[in-house]
VEXDO-619429 format. One record per atom (N, C-alpha, C, O, CB): y, x, z. Coordinates in steps of 0.1 Angstrom, whole numbers, plus 5000, padded with zeros to 4 digits. Atoms other than C-alpha are relative to their C-alpha. Last residue first. Glycine has a CB too. Layout:
YXZ...
//
This chain:
501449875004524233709184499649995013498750065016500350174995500550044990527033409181499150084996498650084984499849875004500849874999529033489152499150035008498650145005500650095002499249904986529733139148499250134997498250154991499549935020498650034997529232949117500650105004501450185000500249905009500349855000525233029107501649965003501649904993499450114984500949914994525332699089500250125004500450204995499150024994501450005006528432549074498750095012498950185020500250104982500549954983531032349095498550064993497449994993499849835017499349934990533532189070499150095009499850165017500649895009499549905012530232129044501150085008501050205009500749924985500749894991529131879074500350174986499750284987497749925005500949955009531631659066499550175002500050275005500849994987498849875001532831469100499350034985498349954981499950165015500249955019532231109108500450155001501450195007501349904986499050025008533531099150499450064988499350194987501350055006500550085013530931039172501149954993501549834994498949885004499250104999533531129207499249924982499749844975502150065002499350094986531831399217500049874999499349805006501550035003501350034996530531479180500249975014499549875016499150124997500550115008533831509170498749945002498549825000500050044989499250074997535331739198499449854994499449755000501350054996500450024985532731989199500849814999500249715002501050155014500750065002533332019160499249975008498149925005499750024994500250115007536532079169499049934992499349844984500650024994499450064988535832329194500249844993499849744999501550105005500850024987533832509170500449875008499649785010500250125009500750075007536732509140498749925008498549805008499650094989499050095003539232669164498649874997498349785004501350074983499950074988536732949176500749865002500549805012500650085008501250075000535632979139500349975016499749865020498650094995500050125003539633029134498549944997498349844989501050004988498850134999540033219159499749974996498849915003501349964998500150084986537033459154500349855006499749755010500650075008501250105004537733499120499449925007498949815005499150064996499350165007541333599128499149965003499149885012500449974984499450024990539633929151500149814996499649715001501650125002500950074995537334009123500249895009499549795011499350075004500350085005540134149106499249895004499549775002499750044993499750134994540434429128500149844998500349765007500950025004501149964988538934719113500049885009499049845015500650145009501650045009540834609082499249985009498549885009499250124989500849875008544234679104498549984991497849995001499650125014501049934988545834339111499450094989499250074977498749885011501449905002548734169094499650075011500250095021500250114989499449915008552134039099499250114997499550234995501150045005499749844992550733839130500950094990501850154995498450105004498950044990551233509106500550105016501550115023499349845004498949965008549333709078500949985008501850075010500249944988499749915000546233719103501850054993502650154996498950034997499549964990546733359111500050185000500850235008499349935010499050024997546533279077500750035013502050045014500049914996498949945014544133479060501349965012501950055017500149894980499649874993541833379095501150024988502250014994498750125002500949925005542133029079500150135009501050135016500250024985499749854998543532709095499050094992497850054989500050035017499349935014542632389073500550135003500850214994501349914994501349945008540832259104500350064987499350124982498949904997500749904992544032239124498650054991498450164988499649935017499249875005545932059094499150105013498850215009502250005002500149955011543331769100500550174996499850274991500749894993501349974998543331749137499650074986499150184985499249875003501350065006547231709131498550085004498550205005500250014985500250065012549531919147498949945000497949965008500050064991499450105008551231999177499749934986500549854980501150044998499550104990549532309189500949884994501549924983500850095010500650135002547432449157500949885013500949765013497950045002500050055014549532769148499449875000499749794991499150104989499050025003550432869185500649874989501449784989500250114996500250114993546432849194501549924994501549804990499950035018500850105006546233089163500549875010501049775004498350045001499150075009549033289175499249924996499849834993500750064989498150004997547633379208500449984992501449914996500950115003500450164987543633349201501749964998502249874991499350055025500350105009544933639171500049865004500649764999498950034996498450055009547033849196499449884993500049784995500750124986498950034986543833869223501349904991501749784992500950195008501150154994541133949194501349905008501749795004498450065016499850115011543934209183499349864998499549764991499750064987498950065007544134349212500249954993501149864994500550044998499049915002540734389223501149914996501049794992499650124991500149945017538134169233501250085004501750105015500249874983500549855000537433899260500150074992499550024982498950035002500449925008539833599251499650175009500450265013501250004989500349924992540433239272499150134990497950104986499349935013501249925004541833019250500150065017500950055026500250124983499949884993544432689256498250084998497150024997500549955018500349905004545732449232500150115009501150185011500650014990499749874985547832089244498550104993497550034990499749915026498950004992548431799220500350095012501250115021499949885005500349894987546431859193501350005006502450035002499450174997498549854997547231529175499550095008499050055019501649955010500449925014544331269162500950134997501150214987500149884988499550055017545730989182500250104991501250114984501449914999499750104992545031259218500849944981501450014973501250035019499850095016543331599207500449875010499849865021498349984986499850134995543531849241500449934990501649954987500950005011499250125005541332119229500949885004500349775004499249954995499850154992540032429248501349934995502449964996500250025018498850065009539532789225499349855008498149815006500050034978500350195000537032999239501449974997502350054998499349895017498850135001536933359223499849855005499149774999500449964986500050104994534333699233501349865001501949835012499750065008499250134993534633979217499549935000498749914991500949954997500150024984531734249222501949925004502549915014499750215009499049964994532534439188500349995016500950075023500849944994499949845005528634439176501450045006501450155011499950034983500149874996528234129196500050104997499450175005499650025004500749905014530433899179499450125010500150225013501450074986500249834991531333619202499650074985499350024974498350045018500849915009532033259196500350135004501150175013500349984986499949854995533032949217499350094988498450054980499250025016500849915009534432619209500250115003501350175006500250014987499849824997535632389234499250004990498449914986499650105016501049925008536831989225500050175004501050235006500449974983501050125010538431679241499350104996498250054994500749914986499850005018539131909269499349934993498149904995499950114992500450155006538631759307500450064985501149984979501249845006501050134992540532009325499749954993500749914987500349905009499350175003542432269301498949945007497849975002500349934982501750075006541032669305501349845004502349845010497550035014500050104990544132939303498849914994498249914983501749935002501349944992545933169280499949855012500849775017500450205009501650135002548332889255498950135015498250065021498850014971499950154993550533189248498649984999497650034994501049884991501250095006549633589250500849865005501349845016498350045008499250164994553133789263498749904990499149854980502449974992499349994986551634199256500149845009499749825020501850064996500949954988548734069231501350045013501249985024499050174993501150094990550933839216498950085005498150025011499349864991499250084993554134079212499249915002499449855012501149964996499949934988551834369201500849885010500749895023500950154997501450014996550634159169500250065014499350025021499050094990500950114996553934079162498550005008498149915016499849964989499450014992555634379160499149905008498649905019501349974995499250025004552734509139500849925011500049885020499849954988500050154999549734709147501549964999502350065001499349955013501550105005548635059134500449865001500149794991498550015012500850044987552335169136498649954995498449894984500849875008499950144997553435359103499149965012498150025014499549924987
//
């Protein structure tokens, strides 16, 4: 069996969303240095819609694929449904990642969650601080 799945090879080969957005309503960054990725994730929220989703990913392949379907998974929706992403779900939405690689999702969707809590505090927007617990990012 392949280590990685159709999917997972088709957003690391053809990555969407790569790229930095002028003026984002919100960035979130996180790293893990024991692997040595590196994710930003740039917001364009406009009446509470992500309206445009671009990363820029140091890391390996599956760091790369994850940014790439995650940005996929939150473009056009709600602010709300964006914070409800999980790594579970963007890893399932690759068709899974090796164990080893897991970490990759977690990234996304703390690089996701980051950016959006860039975004709120920008613009002093109420948030619940339970969404965004201590210790968040992997940031070392």
């Amino acid at each position: 069996m392949a280590l990685y799945s159709e999917k997972v090879m088709d957003h690391f080969m053809h990555p969407r969303n790569v790229g930095v957005l002028e003026n984002p309503s919100g960035v979130g960054e996180v790293g893990n240095a024991k692997c040595g990725d590196i994710m930003k994730i740039y917001l364009q929220i406009e009446n509470d819609i992500i309206v445009d989703v671009k990363f820029e990913t140091f890391g390996c392949g599956s760091a790369i694929a994850s940014s790439s379907m995650a940005t996929e998974m939150i473009k056009g929706k709600p602010v709300k449904e964006a914070m409800a992403l999980t790594n579970k779900a963007v890893a399932e939405a690759l068709d899974g990642l090796p164990a080893h690689k897991l970490h990759c999702s977690v990234l996304a969707e703390e690089a996701i969650k980051n950016a959006l809590l860039d975004y709120y505090q920008k613009n002093n927007i109420p948030y619940d601080e339970a969404d965004f617990p201590e210790g968040h990012s992997h940031e070392e």
